[in-house]
C-alpha positions as CSV (number, residue, x, y, z in Angstrom):
1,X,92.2,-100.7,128.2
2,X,94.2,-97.6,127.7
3,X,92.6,-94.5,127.0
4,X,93.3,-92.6,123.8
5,X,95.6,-90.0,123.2
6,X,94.3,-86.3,124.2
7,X,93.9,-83.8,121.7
8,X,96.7,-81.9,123.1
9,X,99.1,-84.7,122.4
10,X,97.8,-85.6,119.2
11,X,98.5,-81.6,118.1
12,X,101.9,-82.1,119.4
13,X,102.7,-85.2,117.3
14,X,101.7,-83.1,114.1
15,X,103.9,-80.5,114.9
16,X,106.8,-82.2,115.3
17,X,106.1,-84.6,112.1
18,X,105.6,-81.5,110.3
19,X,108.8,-79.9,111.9
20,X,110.8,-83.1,110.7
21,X,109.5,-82.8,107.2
22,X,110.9,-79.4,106.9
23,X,114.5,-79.6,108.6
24,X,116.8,-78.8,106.1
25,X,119.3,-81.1,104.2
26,X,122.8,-81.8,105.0
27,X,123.3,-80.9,101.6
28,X,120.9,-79.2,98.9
29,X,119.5,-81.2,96.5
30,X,121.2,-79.8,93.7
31,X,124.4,-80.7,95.4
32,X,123.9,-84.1,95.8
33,X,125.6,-85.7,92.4
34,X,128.9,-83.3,92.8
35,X,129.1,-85.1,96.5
36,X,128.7,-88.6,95.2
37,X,131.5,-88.6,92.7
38,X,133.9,-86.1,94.2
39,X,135.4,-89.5,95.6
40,X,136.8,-90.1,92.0
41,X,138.1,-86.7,91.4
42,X,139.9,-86.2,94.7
43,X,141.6,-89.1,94.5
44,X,142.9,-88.7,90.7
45,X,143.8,-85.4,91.5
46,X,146.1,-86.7,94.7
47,X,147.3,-89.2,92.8
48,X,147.3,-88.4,88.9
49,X,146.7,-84.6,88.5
50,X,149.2,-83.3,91.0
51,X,152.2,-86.2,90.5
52,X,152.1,-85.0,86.6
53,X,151.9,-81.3,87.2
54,X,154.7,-81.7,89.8
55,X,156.9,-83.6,87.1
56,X,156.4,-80.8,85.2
57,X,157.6,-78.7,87.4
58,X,160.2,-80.9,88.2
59,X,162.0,-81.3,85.6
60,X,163.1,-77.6,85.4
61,X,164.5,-77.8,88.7
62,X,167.2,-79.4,90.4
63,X,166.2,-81.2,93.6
64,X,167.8,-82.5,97.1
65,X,164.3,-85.2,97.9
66,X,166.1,-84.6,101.4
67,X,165.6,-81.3,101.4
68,X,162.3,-80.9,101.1
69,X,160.0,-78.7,98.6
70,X,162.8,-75.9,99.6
71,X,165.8,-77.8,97.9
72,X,164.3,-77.2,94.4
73,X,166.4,-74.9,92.5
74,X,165.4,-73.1,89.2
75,X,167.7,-74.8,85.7
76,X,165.3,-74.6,83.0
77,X,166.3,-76.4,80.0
78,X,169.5,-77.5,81.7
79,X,167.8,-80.8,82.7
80,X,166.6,-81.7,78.9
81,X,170.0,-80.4,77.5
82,X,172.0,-82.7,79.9
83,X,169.4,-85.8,79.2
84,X,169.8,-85.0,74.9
85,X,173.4,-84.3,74.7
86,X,175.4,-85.6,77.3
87,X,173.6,-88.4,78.9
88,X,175.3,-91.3,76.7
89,X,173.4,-94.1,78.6
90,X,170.1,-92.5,77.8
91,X,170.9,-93.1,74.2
92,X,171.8,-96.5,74.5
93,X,168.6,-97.5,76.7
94,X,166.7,-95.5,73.8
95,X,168.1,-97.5,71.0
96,X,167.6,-100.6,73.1
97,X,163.8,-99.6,73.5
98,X,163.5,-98.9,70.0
99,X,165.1,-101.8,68.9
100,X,163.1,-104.4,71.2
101,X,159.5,-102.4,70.2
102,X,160.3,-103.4,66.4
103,X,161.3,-106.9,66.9
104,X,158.4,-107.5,69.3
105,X,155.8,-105.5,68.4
106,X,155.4,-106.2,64.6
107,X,155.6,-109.9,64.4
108,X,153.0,-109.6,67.2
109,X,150.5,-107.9,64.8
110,X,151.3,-110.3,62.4
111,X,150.7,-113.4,64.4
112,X,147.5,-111.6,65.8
113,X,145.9,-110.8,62.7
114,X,146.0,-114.5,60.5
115,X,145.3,-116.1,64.0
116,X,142.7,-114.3,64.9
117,X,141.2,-114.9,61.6
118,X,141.8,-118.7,62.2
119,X,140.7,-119.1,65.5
120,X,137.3,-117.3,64.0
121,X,136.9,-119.6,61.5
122,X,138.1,-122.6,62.8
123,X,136.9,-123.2,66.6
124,X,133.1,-122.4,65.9
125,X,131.4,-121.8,69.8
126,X,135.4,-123.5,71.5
127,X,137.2,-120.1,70.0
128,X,136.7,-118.0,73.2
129,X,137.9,-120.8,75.1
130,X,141.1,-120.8,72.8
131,X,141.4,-117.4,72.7
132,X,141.1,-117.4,76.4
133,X,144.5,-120.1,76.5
134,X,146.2,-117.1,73.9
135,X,145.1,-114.5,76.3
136,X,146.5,-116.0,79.7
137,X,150.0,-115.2,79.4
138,X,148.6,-111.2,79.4
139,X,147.1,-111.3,82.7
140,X,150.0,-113.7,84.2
141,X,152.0,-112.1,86.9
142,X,155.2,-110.2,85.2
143,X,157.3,-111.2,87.7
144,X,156.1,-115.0,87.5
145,X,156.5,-114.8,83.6
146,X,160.4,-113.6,84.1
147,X,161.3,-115.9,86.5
148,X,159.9,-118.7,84.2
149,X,161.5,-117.3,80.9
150,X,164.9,-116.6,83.0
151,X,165.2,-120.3,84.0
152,X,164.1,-121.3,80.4
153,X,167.0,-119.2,78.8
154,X,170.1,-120.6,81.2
155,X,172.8,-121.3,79.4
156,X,173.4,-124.6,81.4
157,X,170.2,-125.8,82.3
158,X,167.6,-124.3,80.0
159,X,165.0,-125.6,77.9
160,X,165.9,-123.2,75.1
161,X,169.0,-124.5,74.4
162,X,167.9,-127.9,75.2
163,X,165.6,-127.7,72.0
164,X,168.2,-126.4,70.2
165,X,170.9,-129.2,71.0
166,X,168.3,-131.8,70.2
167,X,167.3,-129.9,66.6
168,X,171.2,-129.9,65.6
169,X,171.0,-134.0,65.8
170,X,168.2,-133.2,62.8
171,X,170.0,-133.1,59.5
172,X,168.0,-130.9,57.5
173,X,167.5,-128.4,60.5
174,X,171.2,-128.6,62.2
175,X,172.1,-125.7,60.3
176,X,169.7,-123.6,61.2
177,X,170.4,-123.5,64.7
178,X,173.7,-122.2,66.9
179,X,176.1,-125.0,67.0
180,X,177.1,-124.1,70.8
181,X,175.2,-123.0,73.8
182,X,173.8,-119.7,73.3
183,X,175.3,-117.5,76.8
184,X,171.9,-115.4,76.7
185,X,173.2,-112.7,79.2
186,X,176.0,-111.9,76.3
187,X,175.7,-108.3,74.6
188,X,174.6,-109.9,71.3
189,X,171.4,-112.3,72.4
190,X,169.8,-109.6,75.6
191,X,167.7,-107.9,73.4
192,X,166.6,-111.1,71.6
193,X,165.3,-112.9,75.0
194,X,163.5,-109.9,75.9
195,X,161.5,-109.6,72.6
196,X,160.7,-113.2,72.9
197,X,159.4,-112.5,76.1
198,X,157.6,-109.2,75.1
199,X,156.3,-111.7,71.7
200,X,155.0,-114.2,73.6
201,X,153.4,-112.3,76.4
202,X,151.4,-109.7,74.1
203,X,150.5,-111.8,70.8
204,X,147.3,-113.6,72.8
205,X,146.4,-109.8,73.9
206,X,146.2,-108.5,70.4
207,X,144.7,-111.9,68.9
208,X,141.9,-110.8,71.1
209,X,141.6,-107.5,70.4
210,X,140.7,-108.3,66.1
211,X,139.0,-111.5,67.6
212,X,136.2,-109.1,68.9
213,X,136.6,-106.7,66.1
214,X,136.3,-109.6,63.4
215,X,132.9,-110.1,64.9
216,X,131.6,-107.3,64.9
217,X,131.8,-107.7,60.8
218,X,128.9,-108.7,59.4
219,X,128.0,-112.1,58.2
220,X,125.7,-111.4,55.2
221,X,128.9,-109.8,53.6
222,X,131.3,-112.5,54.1
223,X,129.3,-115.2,53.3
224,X,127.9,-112.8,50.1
225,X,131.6,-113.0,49.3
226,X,132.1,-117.0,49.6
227,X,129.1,-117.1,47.2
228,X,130.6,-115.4,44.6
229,X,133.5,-117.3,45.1
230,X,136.1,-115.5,47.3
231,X,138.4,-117.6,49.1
232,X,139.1,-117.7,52.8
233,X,142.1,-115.4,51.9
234,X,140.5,-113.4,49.5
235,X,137.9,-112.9,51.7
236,X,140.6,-111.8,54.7
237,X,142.7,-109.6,52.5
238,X,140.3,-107.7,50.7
239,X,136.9,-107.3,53.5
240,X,138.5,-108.3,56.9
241,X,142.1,-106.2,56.5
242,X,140.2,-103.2,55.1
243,X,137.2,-103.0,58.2
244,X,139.4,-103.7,61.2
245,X,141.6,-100.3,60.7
246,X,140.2,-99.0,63.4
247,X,140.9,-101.8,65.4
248,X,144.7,-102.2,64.1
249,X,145.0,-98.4,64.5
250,X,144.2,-98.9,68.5
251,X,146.1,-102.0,68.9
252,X,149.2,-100.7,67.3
253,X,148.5,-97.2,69.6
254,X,148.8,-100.1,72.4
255,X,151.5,-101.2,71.4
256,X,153.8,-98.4,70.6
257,X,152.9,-97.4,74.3
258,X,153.5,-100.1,76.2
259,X,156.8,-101.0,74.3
260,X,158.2,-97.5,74.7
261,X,157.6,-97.8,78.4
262,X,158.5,-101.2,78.8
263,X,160.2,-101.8,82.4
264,X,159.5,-104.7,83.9
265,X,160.3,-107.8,81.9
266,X,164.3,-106.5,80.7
267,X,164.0,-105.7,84.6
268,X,163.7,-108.8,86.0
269,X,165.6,-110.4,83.4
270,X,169.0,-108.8,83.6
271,X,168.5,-108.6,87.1
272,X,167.9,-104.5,87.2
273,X,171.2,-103.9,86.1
274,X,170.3,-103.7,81.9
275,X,172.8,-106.6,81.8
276,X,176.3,-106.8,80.5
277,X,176.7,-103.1,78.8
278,X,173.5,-102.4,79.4
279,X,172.2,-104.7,76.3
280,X,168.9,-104.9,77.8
281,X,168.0,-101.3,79.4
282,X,165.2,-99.6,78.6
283,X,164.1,-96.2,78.9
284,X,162.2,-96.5,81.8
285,X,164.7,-98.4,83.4
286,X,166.8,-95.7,82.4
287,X,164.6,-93.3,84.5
288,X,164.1,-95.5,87.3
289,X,167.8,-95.6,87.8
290,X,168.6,-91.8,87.7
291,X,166.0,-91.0,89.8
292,X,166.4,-93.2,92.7
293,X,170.2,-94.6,92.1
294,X,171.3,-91.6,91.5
295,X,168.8,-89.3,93.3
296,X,168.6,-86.6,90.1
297,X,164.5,-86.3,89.9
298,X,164.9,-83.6,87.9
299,X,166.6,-85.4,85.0
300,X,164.4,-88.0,85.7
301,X,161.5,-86.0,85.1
302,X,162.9,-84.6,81.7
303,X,163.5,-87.9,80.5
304,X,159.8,-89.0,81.1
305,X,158.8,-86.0,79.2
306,X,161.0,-86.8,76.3
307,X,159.8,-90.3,76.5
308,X,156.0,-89.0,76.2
309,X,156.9,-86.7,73.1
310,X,158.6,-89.5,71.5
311,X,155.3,-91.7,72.5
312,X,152.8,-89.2,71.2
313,X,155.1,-88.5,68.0
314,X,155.1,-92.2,67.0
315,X,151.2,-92.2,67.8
316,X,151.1,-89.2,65.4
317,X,152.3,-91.1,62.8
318,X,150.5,-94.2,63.2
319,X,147.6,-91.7,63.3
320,X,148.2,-91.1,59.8
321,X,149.8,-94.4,58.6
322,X,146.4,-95.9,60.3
323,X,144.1,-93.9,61.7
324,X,143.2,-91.3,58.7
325,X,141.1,-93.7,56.4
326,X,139.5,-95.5,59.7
């Protein structure tokens, strides 16, 4: 049987506990939650903070990427002058952003709202599963989506024009269609294939977006309204329109956003080049190409600053066509 510890070593042993329970922290207390989320804010100041403070400083400058920090030289305006006045390209690729935001972006609100509506009303507990059919195109690879819709647009081969040959055999609806094969690369019909895409793409995103908001609206009032006698679209125009500003007011924000930087579908599409006369470049592709075709940052970075007054300007005014009675 072993014998028991001696006094002596039994001292010792409460010593050193009670030296352990007063060594001092790696860190003092009150430091701790600063430590634990400095992760987050080091790493969007490498790569968020400092890549927009550098643009910034960037686009007053003109700079040799070879070079080094020291090839930046000091033009000030000189980069937002060139990129308003004398970039000629830049205003094409902004009208072409313009125009492909309008064609694709309202009818997608339009579609969004009545079906949203519908789906509410007329799938019971199956309308998130329908919704979720809507919403899979949004979360489909771009580049997937492109290739698809590039093989589906051929000229030759293409389902498109497929549909439309066999419509023209349809007597009432044989006017309505092109009486050839539509050449979608052309000039005239980019812009059109890339809204389709852009349509197609986002509508299930937004049909989401006032799918949740429409049920967040009460019941009691709705069905108060069918018992005085409101119809289904008396009850949409005049109850759901009205309470899902705030939602249309974000969606829209979305929308004018991601339109205005649209890049990668009229990308892949006209193969990076903007297609024949640049029918189908964007601003960002705009961007993309001076900067790293033609190696001007500078410009570059002026032309994403004008992109993001434009953005916040047309934000502004959905602000108040929208947002002021939300």
């Amino acid at each position: 049987m072993p014998a028991p510890p001696s006094s002596a070593a039994c001292a010792g042993i409460e010593m050193t506990a009670a030296n352990n329970s007063r060594r001092k922290p790696l860190i003092p207390a009150r430091w701790a939650p600063y430590v634990f989320i400095s992760p987050f804010f080091i790493l969007f100041g490498a790569f968020g903070l400092f890549p927009l403070l550098f643009s910034i400083v960037l686009s007053f400058h003109q700079w040799d990427p070879v070079a080094g920090v020291a090839g930046m030289h000091w033009v000030g305006l000189d980069n937002f002058v060139y990129a308003l006045t004398r970039d000629d390209w830049l205003r094409k690729a902004m009208f072409n952003t313009l125009w492909i935001a309008l064609v694709s972006g309202i009818p997608q609100h339009l579609v969004a709202l009545p079906l949203a509506w519908f789906l509410h009303r007329g799938f019971g507990r199956a309308r998130n599963a329908v919704t979720g059919a809507y919403f899979l195109p949004f979360i489909t690879s771009t580049v997937a989506i492109s290739l698809v819709f590039s093989s589906l647009f051929s000229k030759d081969f293409g389902l498109v024009n497929a549909a439309f040959a066999s419509l023209r055999e349809v007597p009432v609806l044989g006017w309505l269609v092109p009486g050839r094969s539509i050449d979608w690369s052309q000039p005239g019909y980019t812009k059109w294939m890339i809204s389709a895409v852009v349509f197609w793409r986002y509508v299930g995103w937004n049909t989401m977006l006032y799918m949740s908001a429409i049920q967040t609206i009460p019941v009691d009032l709705l069905e108060a309204a069918q018992i005085d006698g409101a119809s289904a679209r008396q009850r949409f125009l005049h109850i759901v329109l009205p309470l899902l500003k705030p939602m249309m007011f974000f969606a829209v924000t979305l929308s004018i956003i991601g339109n205005l930087q649209l890049f990668e579908e009229p990308f892949i599409l006209t193969g990076g080049t903007g297609g024949i006369d640049q029918a189908g470049k964007t601003a960002a592709m705009h961007m993309y190409a001076v900067a790293f075709m033609d190696g001007d940052f500078g410009t570059a970075s002026a032309i994403a600053w004008l992109l993001f007054m434009l953005i916040a300007g047309s934000t502004w005014i959905n602000k108040r066509l929208l947002g002021a009675r939300a």
